[in-house]
Backbone bond lengths (Angstrom), bond angles and torsions (degrees), N, CA, C in turn:
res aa  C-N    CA-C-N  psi(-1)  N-CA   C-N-CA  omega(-1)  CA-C   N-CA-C  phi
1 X - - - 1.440 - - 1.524 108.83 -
2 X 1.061 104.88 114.44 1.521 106.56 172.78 1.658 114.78 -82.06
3 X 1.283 112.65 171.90 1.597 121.37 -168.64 2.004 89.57 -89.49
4 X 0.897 108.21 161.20 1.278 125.61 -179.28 1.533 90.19 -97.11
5 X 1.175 122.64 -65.90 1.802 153.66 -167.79 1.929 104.48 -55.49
6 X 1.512 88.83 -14.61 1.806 88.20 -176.48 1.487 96.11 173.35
7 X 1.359 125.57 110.39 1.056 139.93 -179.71 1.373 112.75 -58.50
8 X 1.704 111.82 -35.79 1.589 112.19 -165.51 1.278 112.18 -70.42
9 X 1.101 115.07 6.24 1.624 111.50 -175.10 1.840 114.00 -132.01
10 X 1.372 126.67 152.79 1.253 114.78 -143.93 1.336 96.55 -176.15
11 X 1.564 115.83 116.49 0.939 129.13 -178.48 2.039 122.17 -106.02
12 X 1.300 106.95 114.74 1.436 111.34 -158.61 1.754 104.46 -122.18
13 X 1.304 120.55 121.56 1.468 127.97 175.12 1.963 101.63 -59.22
14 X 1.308 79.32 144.62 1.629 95.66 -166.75 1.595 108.94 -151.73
15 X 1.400 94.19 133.12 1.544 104.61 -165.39 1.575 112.92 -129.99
16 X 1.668 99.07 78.57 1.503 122.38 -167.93 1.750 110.80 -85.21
17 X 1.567 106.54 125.38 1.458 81.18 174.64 1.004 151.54 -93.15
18 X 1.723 108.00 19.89 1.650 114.20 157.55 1.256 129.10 -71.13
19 X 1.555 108.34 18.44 1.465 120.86 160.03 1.088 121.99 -143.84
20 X 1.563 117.26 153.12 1.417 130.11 -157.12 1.652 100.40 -79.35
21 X 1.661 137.00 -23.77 0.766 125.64 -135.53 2.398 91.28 -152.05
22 X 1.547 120.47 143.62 1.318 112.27 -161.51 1.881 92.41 -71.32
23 X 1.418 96.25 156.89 1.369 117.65 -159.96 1.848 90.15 -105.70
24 X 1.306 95.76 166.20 1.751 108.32 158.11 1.628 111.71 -117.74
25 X 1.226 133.23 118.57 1.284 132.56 -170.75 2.121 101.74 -94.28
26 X 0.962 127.28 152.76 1.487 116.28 170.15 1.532 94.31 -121.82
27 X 1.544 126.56 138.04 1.330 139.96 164.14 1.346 98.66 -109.76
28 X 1.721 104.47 150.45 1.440 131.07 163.75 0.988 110.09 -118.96
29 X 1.401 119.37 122.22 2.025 106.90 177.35 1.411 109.27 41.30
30 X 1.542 125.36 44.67 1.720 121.02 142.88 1.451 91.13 110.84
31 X 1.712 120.21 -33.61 1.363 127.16 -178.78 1.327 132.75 -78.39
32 X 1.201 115.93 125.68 1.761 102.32 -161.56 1.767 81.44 -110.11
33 X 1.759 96.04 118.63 1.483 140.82 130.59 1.147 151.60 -46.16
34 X 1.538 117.39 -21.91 0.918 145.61 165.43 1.627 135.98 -158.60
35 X 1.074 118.03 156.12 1.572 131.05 162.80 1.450 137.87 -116.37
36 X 1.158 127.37 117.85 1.666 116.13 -158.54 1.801 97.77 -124.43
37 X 1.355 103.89 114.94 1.536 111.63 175.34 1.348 119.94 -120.23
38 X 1.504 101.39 166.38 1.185 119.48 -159.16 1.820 117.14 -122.08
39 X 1.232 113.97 32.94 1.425 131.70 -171.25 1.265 109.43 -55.91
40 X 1.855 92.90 -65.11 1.553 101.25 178.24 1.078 115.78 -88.76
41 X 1.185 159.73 33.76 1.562 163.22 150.31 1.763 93.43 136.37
42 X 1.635 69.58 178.12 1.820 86.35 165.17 1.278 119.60 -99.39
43 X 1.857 118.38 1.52 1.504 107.88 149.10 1.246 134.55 -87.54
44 X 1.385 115.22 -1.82 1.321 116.65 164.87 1.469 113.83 -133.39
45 X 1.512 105.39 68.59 1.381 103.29 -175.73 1.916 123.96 -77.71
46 X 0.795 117.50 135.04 1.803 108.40 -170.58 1.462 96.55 -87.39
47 X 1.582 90.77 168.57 1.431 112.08 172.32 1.530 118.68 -147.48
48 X 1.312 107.12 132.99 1.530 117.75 -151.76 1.501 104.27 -115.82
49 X 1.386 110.45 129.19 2.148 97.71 -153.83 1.555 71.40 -125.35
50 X 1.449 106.46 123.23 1.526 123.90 148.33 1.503 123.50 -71.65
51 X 1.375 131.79 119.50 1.111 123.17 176.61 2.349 101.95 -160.19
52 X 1.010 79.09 126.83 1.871 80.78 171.24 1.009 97.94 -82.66
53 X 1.524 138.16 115.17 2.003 122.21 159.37 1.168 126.03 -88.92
54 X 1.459 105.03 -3.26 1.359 124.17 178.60 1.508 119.91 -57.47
55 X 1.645 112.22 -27.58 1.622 117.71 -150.34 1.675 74.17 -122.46
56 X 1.622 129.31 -40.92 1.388 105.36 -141.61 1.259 87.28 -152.39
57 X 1.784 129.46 -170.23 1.609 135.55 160.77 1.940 93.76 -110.31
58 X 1.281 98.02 157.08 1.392 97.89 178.77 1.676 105.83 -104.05
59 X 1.448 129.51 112.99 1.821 99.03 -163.80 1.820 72.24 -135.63
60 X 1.606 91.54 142.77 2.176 106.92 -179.28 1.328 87.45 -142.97
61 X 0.921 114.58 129.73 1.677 133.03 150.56 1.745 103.46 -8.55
62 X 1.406 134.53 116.85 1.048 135.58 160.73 1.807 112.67 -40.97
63 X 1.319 115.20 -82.54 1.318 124.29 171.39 1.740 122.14 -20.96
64 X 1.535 95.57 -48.37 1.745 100.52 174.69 1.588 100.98 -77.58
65 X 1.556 127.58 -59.41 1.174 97.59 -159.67 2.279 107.24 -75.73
66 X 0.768 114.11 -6.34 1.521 112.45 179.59 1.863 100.44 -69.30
67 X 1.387 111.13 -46.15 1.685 107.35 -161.58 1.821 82.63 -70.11
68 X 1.289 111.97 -47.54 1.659 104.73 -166.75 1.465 116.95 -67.54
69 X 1.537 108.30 2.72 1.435 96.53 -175.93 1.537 93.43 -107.84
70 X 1.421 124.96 -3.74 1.391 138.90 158.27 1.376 125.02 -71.14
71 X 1.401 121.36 -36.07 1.211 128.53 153.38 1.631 115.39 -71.83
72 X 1.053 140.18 -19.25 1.136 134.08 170.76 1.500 121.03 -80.91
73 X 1.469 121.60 -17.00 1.445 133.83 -177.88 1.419 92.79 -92.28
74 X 1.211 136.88 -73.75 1.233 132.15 157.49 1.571 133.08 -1.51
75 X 1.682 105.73 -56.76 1.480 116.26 167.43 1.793 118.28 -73.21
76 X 1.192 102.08 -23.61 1.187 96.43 -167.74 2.167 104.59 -95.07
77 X 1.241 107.79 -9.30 1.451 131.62 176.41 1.605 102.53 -72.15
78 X 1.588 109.92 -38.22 1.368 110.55 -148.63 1.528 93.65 -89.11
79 X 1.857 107.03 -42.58 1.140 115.12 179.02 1.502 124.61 -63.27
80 X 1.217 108.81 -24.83 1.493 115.87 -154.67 1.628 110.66 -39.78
């Protein structure tokens, strides 16, 4: 699902198996940035931010990644 509000970012169900339960991944420009799971419930769902800092800084639009990390709690609520 892409953002309406900002195309570059895009939220896709993901079914990783270091978890018991389907994940929400967030991409920026094709790159997935993040991971949002659902292990321990859906009230304390985590979120797992990919970034190397070693080579680079990772910097996304506040607004895109906050609504997309809103759409991703959402998907994973709906799915649960």
């Amino acid at each position: 699902m892409k953002l309406e509000s900002n195309s570059d970012f895009e939220v896709l169900g993901f079914s990783d198996s270091r978890y018991k339960r389907l994940t929400a991944e967030i991409q920026y420009k094709g790159e997935p940035i993040a991971q949002v799971n659902q292990d321990k419930g859906v009230d304390a769902l985590e979120v797992e931010i990919f970034a190397d800092l070693s080579s680079a800084t990772l910097r996304v639009p506040f607004s895109g990644f906050f609504e997309a990390m809103i759409l991703a709690k959402d998907f994973i609520v709906e799915s649960g």
